[in-house]
C-alpha positions as MATLAB code, in Angstrom:
seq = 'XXXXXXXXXXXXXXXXXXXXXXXXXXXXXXXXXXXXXXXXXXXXXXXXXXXXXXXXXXXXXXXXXXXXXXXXXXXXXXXXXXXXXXXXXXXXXXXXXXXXXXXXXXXXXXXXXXXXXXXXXXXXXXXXXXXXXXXXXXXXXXXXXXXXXXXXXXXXXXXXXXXXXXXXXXXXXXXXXXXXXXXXXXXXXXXXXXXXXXXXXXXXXXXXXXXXXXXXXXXXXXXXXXXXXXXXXXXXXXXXXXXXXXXXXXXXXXXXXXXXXXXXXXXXXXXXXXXXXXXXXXXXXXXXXXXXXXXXXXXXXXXXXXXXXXXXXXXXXXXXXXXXXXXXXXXXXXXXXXXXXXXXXXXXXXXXXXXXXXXXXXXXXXXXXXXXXXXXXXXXXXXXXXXXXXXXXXXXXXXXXXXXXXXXXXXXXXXXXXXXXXXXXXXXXXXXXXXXXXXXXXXXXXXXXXXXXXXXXXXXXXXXXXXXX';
ca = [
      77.921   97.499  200.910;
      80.989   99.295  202.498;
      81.769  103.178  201.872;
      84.151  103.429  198.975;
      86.888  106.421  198.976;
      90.473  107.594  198.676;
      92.718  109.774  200.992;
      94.764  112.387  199.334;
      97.117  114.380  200.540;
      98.659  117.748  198.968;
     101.947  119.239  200.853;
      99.725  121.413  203.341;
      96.305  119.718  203.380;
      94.294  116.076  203.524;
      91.128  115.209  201.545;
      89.258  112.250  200.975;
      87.546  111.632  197.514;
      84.188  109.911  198.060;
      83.087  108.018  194.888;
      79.607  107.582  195.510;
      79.210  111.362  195.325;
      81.901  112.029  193.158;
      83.194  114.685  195.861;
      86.593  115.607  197.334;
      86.091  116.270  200.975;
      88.879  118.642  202.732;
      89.679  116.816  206.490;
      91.553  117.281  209.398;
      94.789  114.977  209.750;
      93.174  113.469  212.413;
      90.083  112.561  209.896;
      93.085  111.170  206.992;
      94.849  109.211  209.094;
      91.833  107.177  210.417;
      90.355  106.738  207.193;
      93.502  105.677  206.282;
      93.311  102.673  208.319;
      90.414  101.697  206.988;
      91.694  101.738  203.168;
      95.018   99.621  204.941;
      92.609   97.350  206.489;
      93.947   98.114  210.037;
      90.348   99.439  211.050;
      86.966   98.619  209.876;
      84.556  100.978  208.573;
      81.650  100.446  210.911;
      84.076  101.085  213.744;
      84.961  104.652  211.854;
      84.123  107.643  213.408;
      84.935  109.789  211.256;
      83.339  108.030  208.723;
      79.984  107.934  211.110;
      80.708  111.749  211.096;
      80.493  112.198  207.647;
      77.754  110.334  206.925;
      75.561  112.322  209.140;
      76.948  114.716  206.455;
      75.732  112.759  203.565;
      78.904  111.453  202.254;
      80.829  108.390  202.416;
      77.893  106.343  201.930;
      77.707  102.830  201.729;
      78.125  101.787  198.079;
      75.347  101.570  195.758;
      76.374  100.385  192.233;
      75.657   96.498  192.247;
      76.204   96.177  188.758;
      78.729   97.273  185.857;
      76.990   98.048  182.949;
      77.332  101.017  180.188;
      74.169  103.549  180.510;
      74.342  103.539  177.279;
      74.180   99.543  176.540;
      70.018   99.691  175.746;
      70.524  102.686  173.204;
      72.928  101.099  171.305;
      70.596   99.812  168.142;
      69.532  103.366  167.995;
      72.749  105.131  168.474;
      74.589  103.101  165.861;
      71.583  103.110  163.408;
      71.453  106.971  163.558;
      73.969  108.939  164.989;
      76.947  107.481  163.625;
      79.414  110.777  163.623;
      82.415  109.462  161.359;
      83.602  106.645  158.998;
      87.027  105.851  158.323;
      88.180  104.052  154.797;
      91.200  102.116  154.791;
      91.164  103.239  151.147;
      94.471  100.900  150.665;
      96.596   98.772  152.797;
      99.719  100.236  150.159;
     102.462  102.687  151.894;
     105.919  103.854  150.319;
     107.597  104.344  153.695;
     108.603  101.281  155.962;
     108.617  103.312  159.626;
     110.010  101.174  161.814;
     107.140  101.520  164.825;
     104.292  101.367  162.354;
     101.339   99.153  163.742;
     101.673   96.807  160.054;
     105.536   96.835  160.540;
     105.228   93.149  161.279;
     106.414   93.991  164.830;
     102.895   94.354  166.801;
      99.716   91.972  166.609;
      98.706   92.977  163.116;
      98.169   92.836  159.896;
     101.658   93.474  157.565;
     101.585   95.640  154.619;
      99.986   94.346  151.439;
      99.232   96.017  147.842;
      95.445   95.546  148.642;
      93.251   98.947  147.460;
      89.457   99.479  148.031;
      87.297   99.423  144.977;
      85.105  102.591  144.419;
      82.033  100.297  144.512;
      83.295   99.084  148.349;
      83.791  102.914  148.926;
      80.553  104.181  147.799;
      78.705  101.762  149.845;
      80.458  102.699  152.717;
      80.072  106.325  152.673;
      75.928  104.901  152.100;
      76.175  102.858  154.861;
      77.278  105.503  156.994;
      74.716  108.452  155.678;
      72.039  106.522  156.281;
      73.252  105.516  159.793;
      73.610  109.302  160.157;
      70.977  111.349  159.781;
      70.282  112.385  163.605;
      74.618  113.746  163.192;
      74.992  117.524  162.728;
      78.104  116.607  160.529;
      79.284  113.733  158.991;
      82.984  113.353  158.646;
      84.400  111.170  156.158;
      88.437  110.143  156.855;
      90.564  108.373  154.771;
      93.227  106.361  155.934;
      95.787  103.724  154.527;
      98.768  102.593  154.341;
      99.134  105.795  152.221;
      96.189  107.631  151.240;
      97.597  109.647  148.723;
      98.332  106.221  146.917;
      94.809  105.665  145.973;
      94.262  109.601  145.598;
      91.431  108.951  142.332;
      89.589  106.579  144.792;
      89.299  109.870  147.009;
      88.471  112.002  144.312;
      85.743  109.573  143.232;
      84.458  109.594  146.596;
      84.148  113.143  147.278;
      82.305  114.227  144.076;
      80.364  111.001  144.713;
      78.838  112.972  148.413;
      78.754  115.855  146.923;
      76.064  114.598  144.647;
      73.987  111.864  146.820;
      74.225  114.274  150.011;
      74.154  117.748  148.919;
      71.528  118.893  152.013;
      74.146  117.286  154.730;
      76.891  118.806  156.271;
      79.646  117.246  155.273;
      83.993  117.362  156.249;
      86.624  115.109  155.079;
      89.670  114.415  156.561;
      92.888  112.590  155.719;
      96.025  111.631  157.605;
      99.171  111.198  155.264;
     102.729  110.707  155.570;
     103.137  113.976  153.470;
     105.610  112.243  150.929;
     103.169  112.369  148.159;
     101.680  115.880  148.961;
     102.384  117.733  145.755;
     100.787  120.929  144.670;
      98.264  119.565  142.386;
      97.190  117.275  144.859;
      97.298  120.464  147.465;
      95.447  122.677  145.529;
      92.728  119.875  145.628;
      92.310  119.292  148.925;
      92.514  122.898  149.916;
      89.278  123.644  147.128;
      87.463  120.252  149.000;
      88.805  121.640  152.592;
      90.156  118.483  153.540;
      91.513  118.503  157.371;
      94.976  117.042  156.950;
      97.269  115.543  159.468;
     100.891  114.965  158.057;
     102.934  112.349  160.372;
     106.600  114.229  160.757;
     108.992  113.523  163.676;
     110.895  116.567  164.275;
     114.178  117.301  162.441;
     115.800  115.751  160.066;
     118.237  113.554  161.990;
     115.242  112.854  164.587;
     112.497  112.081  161.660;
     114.409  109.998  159.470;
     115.696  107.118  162.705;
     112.318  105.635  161.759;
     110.731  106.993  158.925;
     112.203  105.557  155.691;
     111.079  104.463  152.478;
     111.613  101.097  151.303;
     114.993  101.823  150.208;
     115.635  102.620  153.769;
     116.216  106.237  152.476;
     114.934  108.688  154.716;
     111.537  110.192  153.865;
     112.730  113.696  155.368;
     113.722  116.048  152.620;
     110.578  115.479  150.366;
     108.101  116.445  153.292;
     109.792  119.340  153.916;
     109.991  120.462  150.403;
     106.087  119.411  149.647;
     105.299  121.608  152.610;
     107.733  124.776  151.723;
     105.694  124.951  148.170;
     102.499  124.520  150.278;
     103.477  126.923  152.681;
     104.427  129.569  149.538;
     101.675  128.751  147.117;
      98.903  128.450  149.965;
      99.860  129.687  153.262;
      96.436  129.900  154.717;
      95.596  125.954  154.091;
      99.214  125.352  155.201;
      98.419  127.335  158.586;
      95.772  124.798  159.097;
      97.503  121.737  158.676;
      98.030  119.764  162.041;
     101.254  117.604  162.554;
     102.025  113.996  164.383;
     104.741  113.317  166.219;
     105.725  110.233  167.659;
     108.526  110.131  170.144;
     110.302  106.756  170.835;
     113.426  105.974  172.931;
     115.777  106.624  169.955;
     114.886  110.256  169.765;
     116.360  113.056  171.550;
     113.185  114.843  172.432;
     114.688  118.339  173.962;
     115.959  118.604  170.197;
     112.362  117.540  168.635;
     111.103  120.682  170.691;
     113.298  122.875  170.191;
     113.653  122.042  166.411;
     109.714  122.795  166.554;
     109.924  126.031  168.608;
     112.775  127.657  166.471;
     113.504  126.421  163.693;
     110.870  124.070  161.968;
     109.287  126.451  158.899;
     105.903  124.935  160.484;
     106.529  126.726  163.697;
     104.674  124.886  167.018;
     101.305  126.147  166.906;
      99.984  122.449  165.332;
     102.515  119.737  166.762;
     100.945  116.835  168.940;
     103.084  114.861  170.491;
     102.361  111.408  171.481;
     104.537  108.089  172.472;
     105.471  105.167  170.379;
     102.791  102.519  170.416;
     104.862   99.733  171.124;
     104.161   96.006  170.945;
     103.259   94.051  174.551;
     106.083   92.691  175.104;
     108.205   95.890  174.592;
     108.346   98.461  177.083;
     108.657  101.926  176.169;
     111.954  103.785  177.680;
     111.989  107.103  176.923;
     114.588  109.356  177.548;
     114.359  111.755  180.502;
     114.553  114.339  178.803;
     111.000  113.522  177.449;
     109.926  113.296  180.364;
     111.402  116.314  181.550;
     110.663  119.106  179.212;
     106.580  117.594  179.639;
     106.703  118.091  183.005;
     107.813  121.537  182.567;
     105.331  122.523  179.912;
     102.494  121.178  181.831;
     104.016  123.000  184.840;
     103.508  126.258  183.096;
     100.029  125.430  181.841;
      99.083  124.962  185.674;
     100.303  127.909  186.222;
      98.543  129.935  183.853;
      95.386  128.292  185.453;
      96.601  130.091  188.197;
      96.529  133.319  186.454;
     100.157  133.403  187.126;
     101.205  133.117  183.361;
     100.055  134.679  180.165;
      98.078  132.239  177.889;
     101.337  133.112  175.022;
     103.715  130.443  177.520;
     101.644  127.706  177.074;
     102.747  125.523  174.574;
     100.034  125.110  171.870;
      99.592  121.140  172.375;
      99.039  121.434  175.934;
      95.642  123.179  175.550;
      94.280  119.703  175.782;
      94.994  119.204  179.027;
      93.641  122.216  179.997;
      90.478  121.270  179.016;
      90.795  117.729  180.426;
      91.102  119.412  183.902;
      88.289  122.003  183.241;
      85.908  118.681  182.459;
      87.351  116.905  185.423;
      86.350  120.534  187.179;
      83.071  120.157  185.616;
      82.462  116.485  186.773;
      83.122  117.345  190.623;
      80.381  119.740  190.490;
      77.778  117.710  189.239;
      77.993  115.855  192.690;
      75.309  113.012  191.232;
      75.192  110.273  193.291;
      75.921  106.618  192.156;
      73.292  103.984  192.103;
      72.780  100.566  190.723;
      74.223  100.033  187.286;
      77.132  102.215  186.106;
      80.574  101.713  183.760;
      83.725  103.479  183.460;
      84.380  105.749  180.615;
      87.043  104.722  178.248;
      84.917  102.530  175.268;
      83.354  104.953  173.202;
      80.102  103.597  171.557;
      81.730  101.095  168.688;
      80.093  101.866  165.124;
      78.755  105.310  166.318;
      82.064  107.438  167.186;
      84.195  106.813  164.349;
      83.779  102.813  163.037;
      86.537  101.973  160.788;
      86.107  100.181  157.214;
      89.563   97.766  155.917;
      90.288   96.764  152.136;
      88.074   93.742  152.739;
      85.051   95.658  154.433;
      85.463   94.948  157.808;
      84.309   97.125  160.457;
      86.095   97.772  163.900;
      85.394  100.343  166.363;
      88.442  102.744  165.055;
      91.381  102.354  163.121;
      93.571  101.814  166.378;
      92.554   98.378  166.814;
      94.115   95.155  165.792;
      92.743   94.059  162.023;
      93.610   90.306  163.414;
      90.969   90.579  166.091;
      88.381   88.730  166.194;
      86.273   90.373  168.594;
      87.245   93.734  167.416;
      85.351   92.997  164.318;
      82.616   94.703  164.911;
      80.828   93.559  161.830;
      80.955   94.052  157.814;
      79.632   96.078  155.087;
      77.619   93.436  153.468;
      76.086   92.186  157.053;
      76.010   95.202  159.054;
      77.063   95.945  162.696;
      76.964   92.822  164.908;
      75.178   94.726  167.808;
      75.780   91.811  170.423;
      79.817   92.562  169.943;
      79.087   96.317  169.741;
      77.471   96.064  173.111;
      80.389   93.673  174.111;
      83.085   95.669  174.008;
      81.279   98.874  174.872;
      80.849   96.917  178.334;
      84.980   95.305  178.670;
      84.019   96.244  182.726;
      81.957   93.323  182.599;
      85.217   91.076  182.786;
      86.527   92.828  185.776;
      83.036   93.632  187.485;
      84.494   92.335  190.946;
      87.041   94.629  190.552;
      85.057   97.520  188.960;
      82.187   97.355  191.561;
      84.913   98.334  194.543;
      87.415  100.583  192.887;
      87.310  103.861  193.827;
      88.911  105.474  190.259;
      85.390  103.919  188.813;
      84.659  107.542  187.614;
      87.551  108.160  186.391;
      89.087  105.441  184.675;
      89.464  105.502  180.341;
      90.220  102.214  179.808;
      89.808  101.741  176.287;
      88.534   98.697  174.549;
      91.759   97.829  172.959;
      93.307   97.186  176.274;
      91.009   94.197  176.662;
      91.742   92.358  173.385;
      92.039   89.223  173.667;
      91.710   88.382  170.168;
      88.813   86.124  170.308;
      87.269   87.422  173.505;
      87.269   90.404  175.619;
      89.621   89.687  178.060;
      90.539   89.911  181.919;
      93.620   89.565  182.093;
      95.087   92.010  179.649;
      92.445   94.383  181.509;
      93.955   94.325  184.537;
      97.541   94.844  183.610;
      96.297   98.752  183.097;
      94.434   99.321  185.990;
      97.252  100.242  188.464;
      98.285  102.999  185.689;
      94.546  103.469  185.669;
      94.002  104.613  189.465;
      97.790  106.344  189.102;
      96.283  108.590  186.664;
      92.745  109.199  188.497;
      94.393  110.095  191.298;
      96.772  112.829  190.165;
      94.002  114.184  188.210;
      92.525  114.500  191.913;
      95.407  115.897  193.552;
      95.542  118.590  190.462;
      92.239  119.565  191.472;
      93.408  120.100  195.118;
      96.339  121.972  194.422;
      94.538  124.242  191.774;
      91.841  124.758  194.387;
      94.964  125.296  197.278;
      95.823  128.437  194.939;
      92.759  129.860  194.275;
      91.883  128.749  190.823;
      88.637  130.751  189.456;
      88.574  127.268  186.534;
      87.218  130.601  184.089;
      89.847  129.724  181.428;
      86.595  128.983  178.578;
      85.454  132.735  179.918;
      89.315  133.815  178.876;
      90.279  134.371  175.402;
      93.411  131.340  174.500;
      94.229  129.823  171.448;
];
């Protein structure tokens, strides 16, 4: 079994990232451009010696993982019969707005929109199945998703009084996401007594928002959000201070006017905007503008540089506080230096039916309400017949299918390849797999490179001993 690395290289200095340690090694040129030719193939790594040099070191071992398997494949019974953290109820497949990117759209591998709602029965034996499948969970979060929630608003009601009498000792939070058409302020005043986190889906200004977002009328959905949230914003401003806001950027927007319309103008201000790309189907390629692309690289730019001590925490833009701590847990992951042996997996699949198992109109389960309803082998089971534990363990382990190519990658450690970019429908597959790996390793190895550079200017990585918001 052959030594498995990758040379980097920042402007002034050469490393080599050794996977079997999980280490990034700074070498001389000399060192890079030998070990080079052995990732081109040119030389072979016996005949290395540089790599005989660091071996005497202990790195750049000869690999050890002989097998691709999820460490946590032979806890899964447990895990899923006790530590579920979340369920999700598709409490109807019914939504007022047609948005033209929306996964039931008709346009991606889906299911379309229907006037389907869940029963209260279906409900309450979902919210059973999932407190008794989580009593080892400090909380137990209970989301409710559509179509539009707020459609089947008395099925919500139902359910919440319904824990608060069956599970008074648990800790308990509900959640929603919404379109916010249907927010009014008796609804409002509701949620904010139940504290409900809410997660309204708005796409900048009006121009921007209403490209996609219509009702059926093809009447932009615009105006009404905004006016639901200025009587939120006036009749409870400390609820409205914690809502948190979704938008999705396709290639019809203009994004620089998205963020600025957030930054200046919006009466929501910036402090809860996530921004995130249009999920398009397969066969369409998402083309953002470069302005997107842009103003991202810019904001991230400052965020590095406020790891750097070099900015105040205030120029940071509020969304971008997830990637800090992305690269303070890649910081953390470097330093555990734990060697690989035998069996490991990549990261990417949480554990299906434990993290946050979705439940549709006809009781279905999948792994999270990102998946395709249409899939086979995302159903992960069903209310009446529980979790199918051999699927469960099947999709937690989509390396399996690309094992050859797992076992000698060197972005093993760092790869998130979700589940859903293995569906095959009726079988996990290997080919849709690999189309993401190259993106895969792309992304693995800037996250490396970040960690040079941030170590090139002295980084301290103290930013959870630093007070940010």
């Amino acid at each position: 079994m052959l030594p498995i690395f990758k040379t980097l290289k920042t402007y002034n200095k050469y490393y080599v990232y050794d996977r079997n340690c999980n280490a990034i090694i700074s070498v001389k040129k000399p060192e890079y451009e030998e070990l080079q030719k052995v990732e081109k193939g040119i030389l072979e790594p016996e005949d290395s010696q540089t790599i005989k040099y660091y071996q005497k070191k202990g790195y750049l071992k000869n690999n050890q993982v002989t097998e691709i398997e999820h460490p946590s494949t032979c806890y899964v019974d447990y895990l899923i019969s006790h530590n579920v953290e979340q369920v999700t109820l598709q409490v109807t497949q019914r939504c007022n707005l047609r948005c033209s990117y929306c996964i039931y759209s008709g346009k991606h591998e889906n299911r379309t929109h229907s006037t389907l709602d869940m029963s209260f029965e279906q409900a309450k034996n979902i919210i059973d199945f999932g407190l008794k499948r989580s009593n080892e969970s400090k909380v137990f979060l209970i989301g409710f998703y559509g179509g539009e929630p707020l459609l089947n608003f008395d099925l919500i009601k139902q359910c919440v009084y319904y824990v608060e009498n069956v599970a008074r000792d648990r800790k308990i939070q509900f959640s929603m996401t919404t379109n916010g058409t249907l927010l009014t302020l008796d609804k409002v005043e509701y949620l904010y007594e139940k504290n409900f986190d809410i997660l309204v889906s708005l796409d900048g200004s009006k121009e921007e928002h209403n490209l996609n977002r219509v009702f059926q009328n093809g009447m932009g959905s615009f105006d009404i959000i905004m006016d639901n949230l200025t009587k939120i914003k006036s009749m409870f401003p400390d609820y409205f201070e914690k809502i948190t806001y979704n938008c999705v950027v396709n290639p019809n927007h203009n994004f620089e006017h998205i963020k600025r319309y957030f930054d200046n103008y919006s009466i929501i201000g910036r402090s809860n905007v996530m921004y995130q790309a249009v999920d398009l189907p397969d066969n369409e390629k998402v083309n953002l503008a470069d302005s997107y692309y842009q103003i991202q690289a810019f904001e991230y730019l400052k965020m590095l540089l406020y790891m750097i001590e070099k900015l105040p925490s205030e120029s940071v833009a509020p969304y971008m506080w997830s990637s800090v701590e992305n690269l303070m847990k890649t910081y953390d992951k470097l330093n555990m230096h734990s060697e690989l042996i035998g069996k490991y997996h990549h990261s990417g699949p949480c554990i299906p039916g434990m993290r946050r198992p979705f439940f549709n109109c006809q009781g279905n389960i999948y792994p999270c309400e990102r998946v395709s309803e249409l899939s086979g082998i995302m159903k992960i089971g069903s209310l009446d017949k529980g979790y199918d534990t051999d699927k469960v363990k099947s999709i937690l382990n989509i390396g399996k299918v690309t094992e050859d190519k797992c076992l000698h990658c060197w972005a093993l450690l760092y790869c998130v390849q979700c589940a859903k970019d293995a569906d095959g429908v009726d079988h996990i597959s290997r080919t849709e797999k690999l189309k993401h790996c190259s993106n895969s390793r792309y992304e693995a190895e800037d996250e490396l490179l970040e960690m040079c550079v941030l170590k090139e200017f002295n980084c301290k990585f103290d930013v959870r001993e630093r007070n940010y918001e």
